[in-house]
N, C-alpha and C positions, 0 to 999 in steps of 0.2 A: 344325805342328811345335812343338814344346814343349824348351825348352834350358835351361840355365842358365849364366850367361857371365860375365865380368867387365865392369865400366864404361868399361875400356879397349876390347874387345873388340865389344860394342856399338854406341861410339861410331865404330868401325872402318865397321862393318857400314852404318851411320846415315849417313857420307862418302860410301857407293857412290850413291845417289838422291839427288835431293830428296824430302824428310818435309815435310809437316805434321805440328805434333805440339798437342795436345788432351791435356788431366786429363777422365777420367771416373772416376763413382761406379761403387761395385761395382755398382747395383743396373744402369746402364746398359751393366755388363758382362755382366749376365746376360742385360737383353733384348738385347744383341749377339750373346750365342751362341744364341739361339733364330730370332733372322733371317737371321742367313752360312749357315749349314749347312740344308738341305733336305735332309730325310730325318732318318735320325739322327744326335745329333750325339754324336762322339766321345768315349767316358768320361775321355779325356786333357783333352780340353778346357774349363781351368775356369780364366779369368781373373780372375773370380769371388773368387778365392783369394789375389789379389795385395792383398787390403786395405782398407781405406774405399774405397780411388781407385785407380787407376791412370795411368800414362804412354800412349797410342796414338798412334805415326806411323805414317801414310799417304801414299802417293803410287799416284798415279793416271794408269795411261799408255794413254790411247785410240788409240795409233798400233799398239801389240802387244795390245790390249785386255788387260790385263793389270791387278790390279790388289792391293797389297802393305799387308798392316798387320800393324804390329808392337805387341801389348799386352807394357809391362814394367812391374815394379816400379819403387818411387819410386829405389831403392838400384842400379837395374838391371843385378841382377844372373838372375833371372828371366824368362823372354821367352816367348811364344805366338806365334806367326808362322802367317798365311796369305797365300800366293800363290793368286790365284782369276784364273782367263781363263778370259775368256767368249766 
């Protein structure tokens, strides 16, 4: 999913779990999007986009195998979201 939010709004969102949260380079956002998606990947999907770097939180729940990452901008106002269960 791809949004754009406020840094209030975000930080909302970011309360609900536990995140880890990690700065990557664009370039680690690209091979990102060539390893999450099997098959084709999404023309929406371009984190790629958010800048030198960007913000990723994670959290990771092996009890619903379930698992959540959030790429934002530094300003996070910007967001890419995948929820992936396996």
């Amino acid at each position: 999913m791809y949004f754009q939010t406020t840094p209030a709004e975000l930080n909302r969102i970011l309360t609900q779990r536990e995140y880890s949260k990690k700065i990557i380079s664009k370039q680690s956002a690209i091979e990102v999007k060539n390893i999450k998606y099997s098959g084709e990947i999404p023309k929406w999907w371009t984190p790629s986009l958010l800048g030198d770097s960007c913000v990723v939180y994670e959290n990771f729940d092996d009890n619903i195998k379930r698992a959540e990452l959030i790429y934002c901008s530094f300003d996070s106002t910007v967001v890419y979201y995948i929820d992936n269960r396996w």
